[in-house]
DSSP file (Angstrom, degrees, kcal/mol; ACC not computed):
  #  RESIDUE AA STRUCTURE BP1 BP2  ACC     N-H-->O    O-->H-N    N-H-->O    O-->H-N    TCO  KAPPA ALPHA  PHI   PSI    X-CA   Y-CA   Z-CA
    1    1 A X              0   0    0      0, 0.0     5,-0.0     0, 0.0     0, 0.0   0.000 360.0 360.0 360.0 122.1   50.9  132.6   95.0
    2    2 A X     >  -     0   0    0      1,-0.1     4,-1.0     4,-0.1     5,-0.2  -0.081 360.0 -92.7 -81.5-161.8   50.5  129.7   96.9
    3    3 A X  H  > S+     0   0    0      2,-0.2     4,-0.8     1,-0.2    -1,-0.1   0.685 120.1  45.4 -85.3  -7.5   53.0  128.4   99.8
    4    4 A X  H  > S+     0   0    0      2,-0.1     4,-2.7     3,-0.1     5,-0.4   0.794 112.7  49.2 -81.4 -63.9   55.1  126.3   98.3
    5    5 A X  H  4 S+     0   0    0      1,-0.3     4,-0.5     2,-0.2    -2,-0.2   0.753 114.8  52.9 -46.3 -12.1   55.7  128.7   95.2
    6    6 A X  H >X S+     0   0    0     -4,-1.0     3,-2.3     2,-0.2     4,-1.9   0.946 111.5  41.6 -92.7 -63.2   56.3  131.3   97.8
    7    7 A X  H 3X S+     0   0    0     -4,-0.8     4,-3.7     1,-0.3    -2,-0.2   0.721 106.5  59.2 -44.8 -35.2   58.5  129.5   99.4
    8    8 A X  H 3X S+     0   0    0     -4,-2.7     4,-1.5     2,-0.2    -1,-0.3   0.644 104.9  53.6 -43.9 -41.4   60.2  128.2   96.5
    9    9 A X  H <4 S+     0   0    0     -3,-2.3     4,-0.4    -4,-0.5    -2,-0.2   0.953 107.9  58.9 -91.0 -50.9   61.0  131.9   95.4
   10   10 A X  H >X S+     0   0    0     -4,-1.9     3,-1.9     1,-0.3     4,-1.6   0.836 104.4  42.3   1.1 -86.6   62.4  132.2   98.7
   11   11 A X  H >X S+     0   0    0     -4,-3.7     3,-1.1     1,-0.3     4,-0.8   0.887 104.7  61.2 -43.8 -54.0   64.6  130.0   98.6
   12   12 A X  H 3< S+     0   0    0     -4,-1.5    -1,-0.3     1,-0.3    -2,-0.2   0.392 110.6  48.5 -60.8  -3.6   65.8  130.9   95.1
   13   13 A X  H <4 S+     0   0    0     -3,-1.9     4,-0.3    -4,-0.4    -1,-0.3   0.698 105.5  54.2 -80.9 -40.8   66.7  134.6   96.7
   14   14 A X  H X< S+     0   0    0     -4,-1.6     3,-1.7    -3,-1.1     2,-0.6   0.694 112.2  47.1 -80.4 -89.7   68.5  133.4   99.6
   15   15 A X  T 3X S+     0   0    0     -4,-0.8     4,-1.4     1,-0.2    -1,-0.3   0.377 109.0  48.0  13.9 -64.8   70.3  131.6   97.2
   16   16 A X  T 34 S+     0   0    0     -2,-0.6    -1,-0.2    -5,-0.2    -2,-0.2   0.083 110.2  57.4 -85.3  18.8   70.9  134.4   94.9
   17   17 A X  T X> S+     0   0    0     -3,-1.7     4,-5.9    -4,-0.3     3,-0.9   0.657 107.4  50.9-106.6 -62.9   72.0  136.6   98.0
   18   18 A X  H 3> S+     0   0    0     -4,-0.4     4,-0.9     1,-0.3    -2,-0.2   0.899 109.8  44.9 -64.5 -57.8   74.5  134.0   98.7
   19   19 A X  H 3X S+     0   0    0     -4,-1.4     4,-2.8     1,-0.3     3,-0.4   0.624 110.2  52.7 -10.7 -55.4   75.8  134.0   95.6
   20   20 A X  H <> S+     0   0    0     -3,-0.9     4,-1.8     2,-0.2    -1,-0.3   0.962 110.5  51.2 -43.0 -69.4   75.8  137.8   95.5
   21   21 A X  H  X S+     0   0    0     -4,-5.9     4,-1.5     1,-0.2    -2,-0.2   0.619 109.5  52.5 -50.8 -26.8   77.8  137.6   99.0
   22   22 A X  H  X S+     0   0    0     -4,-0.9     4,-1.4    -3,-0.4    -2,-0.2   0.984 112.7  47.2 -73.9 -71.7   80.5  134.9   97.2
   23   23 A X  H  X S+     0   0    0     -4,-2.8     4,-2.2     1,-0.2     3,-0.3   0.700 106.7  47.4 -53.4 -41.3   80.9  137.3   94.6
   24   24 A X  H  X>S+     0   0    0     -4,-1.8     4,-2.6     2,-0.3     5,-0.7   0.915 112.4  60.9 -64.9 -51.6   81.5  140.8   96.6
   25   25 A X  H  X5S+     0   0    0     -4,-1.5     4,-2.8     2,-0.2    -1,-0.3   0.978 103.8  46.5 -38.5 -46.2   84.1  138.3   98.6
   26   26 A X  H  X5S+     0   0    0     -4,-1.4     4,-2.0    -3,-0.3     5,-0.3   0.963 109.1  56.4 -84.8 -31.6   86.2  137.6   95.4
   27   27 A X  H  X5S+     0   0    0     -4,-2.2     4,-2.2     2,-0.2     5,-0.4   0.990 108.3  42.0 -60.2 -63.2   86.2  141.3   94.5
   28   28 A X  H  X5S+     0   0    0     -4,-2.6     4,-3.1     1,-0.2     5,-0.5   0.947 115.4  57.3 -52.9 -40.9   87.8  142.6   97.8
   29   29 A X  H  X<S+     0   0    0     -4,-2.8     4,-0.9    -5,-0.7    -2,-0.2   0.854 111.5  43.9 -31.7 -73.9   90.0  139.4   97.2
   30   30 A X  H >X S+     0   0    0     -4,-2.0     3,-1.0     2,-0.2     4,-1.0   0.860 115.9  38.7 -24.4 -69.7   90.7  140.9   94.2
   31   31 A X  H 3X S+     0   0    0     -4,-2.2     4,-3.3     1,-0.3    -1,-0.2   0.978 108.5  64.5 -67.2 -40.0   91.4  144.5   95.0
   32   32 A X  H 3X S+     0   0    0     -4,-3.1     4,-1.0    -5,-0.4    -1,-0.3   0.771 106.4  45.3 -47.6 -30.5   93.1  143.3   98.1
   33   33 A X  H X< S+     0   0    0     -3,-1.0     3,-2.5    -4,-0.9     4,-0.5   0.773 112.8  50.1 -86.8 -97.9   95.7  141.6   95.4
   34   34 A X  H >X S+     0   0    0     -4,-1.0     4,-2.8     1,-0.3     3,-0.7   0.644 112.9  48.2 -18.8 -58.0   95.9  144.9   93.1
   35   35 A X  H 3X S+     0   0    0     -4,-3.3     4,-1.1    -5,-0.3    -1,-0.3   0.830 111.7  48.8 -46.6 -50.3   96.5  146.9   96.3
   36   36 A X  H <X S+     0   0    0     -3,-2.5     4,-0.5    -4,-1.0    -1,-0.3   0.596 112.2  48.2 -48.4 -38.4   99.1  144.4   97.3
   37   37 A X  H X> S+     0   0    0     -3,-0.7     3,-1.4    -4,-0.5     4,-0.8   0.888 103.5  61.7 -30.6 -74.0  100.7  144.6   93.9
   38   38 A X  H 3X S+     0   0    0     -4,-2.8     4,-1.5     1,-0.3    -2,-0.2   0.846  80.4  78.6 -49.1 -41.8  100.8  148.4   93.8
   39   39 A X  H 3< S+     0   0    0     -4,-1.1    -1,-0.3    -5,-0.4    -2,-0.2   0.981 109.1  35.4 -61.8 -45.5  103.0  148.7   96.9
   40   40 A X  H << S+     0   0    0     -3,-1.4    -2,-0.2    -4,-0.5    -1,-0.2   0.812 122.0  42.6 -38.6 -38.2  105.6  147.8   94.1
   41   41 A X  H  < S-     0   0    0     -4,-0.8    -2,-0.1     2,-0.1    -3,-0.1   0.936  83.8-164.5 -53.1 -71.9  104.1  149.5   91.4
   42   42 A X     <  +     0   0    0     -4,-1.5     2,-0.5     1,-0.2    -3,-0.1   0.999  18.3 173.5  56.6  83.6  103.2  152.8   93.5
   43   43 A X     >  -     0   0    0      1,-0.1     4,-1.7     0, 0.0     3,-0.2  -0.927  24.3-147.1-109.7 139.6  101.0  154.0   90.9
   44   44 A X  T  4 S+     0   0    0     -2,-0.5    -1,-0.1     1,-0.2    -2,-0.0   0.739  91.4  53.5 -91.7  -2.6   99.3  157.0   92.2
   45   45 A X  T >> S+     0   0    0      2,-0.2     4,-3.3     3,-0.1     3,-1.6   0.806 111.7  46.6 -65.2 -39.0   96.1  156.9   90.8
   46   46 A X  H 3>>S+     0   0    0      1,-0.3     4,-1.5     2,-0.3     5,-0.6   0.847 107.3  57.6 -81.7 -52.5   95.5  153.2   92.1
   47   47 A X  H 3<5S+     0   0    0     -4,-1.7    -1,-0.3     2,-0.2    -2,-0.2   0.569 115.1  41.9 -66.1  -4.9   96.8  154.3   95.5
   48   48 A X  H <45S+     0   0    0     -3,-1.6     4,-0.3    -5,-0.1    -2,-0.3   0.687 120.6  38.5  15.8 -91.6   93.9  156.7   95.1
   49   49 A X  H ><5S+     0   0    0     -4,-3.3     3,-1.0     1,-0.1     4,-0.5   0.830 102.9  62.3 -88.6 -54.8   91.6  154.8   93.9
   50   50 A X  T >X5S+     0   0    0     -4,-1.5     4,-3.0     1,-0.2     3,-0.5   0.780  92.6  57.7 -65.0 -29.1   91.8  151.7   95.3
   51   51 A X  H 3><S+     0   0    0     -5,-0.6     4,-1.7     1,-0.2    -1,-0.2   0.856 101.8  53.5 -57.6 -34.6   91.1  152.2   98.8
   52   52 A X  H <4 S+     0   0    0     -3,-1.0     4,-0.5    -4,-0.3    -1,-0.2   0.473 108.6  52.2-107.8  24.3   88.1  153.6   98.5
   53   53 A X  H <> S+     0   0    0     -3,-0.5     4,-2.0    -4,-0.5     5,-0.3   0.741 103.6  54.9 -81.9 -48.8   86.8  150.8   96.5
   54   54 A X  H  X S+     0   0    0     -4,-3.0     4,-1.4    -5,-0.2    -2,-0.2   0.788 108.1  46.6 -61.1 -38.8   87.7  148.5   98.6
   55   55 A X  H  X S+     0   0    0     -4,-1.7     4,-4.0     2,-0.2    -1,-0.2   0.879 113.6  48.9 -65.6 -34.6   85.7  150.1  101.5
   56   56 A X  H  > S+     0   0    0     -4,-0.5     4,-1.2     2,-0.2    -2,-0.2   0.863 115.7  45.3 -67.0 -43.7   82.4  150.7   99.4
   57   57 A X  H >X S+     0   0    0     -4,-2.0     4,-6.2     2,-0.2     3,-0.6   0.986 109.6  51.3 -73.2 -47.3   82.7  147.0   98.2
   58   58 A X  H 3X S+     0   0    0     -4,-1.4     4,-1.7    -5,-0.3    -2,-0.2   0.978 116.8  56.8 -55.4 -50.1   83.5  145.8  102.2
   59   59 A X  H 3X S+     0   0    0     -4,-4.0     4,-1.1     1,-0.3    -1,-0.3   0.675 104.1  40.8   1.6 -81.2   80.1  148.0  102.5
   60   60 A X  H <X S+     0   0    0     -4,-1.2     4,-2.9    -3,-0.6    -1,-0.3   0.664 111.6  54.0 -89.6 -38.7   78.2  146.6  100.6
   61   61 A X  H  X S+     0   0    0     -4,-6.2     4,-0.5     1,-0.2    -1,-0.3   0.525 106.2  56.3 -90.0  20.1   79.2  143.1  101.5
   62   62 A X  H  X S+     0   0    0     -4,-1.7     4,-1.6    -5,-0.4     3,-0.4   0.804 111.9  44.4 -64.6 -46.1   78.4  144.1  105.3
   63   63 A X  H  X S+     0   0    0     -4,-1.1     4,-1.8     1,-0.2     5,-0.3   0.934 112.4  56.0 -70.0 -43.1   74.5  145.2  104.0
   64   64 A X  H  X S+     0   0    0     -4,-2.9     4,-0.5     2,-0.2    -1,-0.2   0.705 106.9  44.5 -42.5 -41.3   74.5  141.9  102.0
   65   65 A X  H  X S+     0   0    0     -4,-0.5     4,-0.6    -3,-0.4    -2,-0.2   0.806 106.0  62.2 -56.8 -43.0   75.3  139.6  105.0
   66   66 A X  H  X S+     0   0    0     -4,-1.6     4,-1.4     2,-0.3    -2,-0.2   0.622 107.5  43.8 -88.9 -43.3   72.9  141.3  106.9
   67   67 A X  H  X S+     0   0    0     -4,-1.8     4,-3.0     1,-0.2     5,-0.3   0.872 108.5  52.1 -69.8 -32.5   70.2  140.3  104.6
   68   68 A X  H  X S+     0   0    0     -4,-0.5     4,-2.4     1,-0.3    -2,-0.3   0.867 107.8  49.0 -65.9 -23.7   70.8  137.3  104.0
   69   69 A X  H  X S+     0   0    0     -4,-0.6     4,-1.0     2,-0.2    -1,-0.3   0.841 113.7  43.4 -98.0 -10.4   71.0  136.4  107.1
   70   70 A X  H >X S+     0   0    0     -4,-1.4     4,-2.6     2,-0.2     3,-1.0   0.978 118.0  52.6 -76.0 -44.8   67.6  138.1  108.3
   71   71 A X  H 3X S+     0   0    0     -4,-3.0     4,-3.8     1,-0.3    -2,-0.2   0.890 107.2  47.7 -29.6 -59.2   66.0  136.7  104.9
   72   72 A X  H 3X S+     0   0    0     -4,-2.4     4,-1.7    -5,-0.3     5,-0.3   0.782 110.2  55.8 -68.7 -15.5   67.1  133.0  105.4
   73   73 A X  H <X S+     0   0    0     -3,-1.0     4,-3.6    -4,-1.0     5,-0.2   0.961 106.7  45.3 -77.5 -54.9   65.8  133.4  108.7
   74   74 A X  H  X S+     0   0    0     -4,-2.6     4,-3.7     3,-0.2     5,-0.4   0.963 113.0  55.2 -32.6 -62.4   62.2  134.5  107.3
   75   75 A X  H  X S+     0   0    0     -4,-3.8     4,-1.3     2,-0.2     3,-0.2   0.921 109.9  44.4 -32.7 -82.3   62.5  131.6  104.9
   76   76 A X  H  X S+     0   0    0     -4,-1.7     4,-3.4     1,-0.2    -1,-0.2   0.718 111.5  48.3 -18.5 -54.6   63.0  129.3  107.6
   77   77 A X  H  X S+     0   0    0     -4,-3.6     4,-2.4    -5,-0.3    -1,-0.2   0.999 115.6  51.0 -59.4 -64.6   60.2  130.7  110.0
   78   78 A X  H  X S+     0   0    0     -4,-3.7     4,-0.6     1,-0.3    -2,-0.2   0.663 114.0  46.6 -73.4 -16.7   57.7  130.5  106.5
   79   79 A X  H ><>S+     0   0    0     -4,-1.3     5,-1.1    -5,-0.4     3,-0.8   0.909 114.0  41.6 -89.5 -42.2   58.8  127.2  106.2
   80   80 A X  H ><5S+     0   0    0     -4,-3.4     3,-1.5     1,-0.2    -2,-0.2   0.927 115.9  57.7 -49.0 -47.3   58.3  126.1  109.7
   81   81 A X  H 3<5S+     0   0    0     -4,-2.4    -1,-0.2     1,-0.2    -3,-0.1   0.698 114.1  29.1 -18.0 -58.5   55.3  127.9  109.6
   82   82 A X  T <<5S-     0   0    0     -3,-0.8     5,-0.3    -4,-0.6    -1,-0.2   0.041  92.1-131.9-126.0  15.1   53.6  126.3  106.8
   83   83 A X  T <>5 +     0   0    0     -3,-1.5     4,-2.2    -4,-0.4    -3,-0.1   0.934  36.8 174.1  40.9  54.7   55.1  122.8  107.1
   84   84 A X  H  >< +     0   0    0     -5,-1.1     4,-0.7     2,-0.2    -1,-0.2   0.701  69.9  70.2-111.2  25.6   55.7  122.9  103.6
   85   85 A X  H >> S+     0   0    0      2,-0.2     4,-1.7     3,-0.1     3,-1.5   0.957 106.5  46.7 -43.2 -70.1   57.6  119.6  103.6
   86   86 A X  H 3> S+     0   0    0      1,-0.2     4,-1.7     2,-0.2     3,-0.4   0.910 109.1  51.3 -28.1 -74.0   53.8  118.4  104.3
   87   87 A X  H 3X S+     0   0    0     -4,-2.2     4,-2.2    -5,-0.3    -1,-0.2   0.692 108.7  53.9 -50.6 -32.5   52.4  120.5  101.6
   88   88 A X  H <X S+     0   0    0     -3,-1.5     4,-2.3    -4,-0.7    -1,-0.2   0.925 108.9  48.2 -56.1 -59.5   55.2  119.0   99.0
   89   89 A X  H  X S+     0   0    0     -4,-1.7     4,-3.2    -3,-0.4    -2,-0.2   0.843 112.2  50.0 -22.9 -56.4   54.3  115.8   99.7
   90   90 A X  H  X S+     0   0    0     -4,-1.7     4,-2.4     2,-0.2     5,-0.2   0.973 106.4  48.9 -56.3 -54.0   51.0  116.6   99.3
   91   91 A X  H >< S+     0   0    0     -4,-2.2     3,-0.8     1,-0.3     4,-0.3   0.895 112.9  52.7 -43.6 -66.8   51.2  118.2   96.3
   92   92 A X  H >X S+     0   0    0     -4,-2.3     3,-2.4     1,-0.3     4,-1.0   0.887 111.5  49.7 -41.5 -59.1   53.4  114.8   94.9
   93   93 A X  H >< S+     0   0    0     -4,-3.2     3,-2.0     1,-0.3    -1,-0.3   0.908 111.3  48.0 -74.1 -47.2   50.5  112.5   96.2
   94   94 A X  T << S+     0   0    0     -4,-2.4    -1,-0.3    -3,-0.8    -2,-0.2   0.208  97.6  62.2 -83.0  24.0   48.1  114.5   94.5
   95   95 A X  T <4        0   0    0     -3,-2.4    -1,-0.3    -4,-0.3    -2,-0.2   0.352 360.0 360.0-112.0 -32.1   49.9  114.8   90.9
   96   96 A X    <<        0   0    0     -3,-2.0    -2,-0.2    -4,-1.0    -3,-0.1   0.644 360.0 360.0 -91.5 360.0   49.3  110.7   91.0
């Protein structure tokens, strides 16, 4: 794979990380509501249930951050690295 395409896929992860990270936000959001709900409710399964969804999700979006942010950092470095502004360019100039 050369360094653009490498980079390229890169990007398109951290991306799809972030994405990831958006979503696992609107689920606690979410359960964080139900939960809030439920203190009317009192349903006892959900009082149960929900809490320890809600930590496994908060979890998961701790492990998530935590890639993303060492990934985009990789990204960065492999772009600094390999100048692949330059190499885009090139590539354009040499398509003409």
């Amino acid at each position: 794979m050369d360094k653009i395409r490498k980079y390229e896929l890169m990007h398109k992860i951290v991306n799809e990380l972030e994405d990831l990270k958006n979503s696992q936000q609107a689920f606690i959001q979410k359960l964080g509501k139900i939960e809030v709900d439920n203190i009317d409710l009192g349903d006892k399964r959900l009082e149960k249930e929900l809490p320890d969804m809600h930590q496994r999700v908060a979890d998961n979006l701790d492990t998530i951050a935590s890639i993303l942010e060492d990934f985009t950092s990789q990204a960065d470095n492999y772009n600094s690295t390999n100048n692949i502004d330059a190499l885009k360019e090139q590539e354009a100039l040499d398509k003409l």
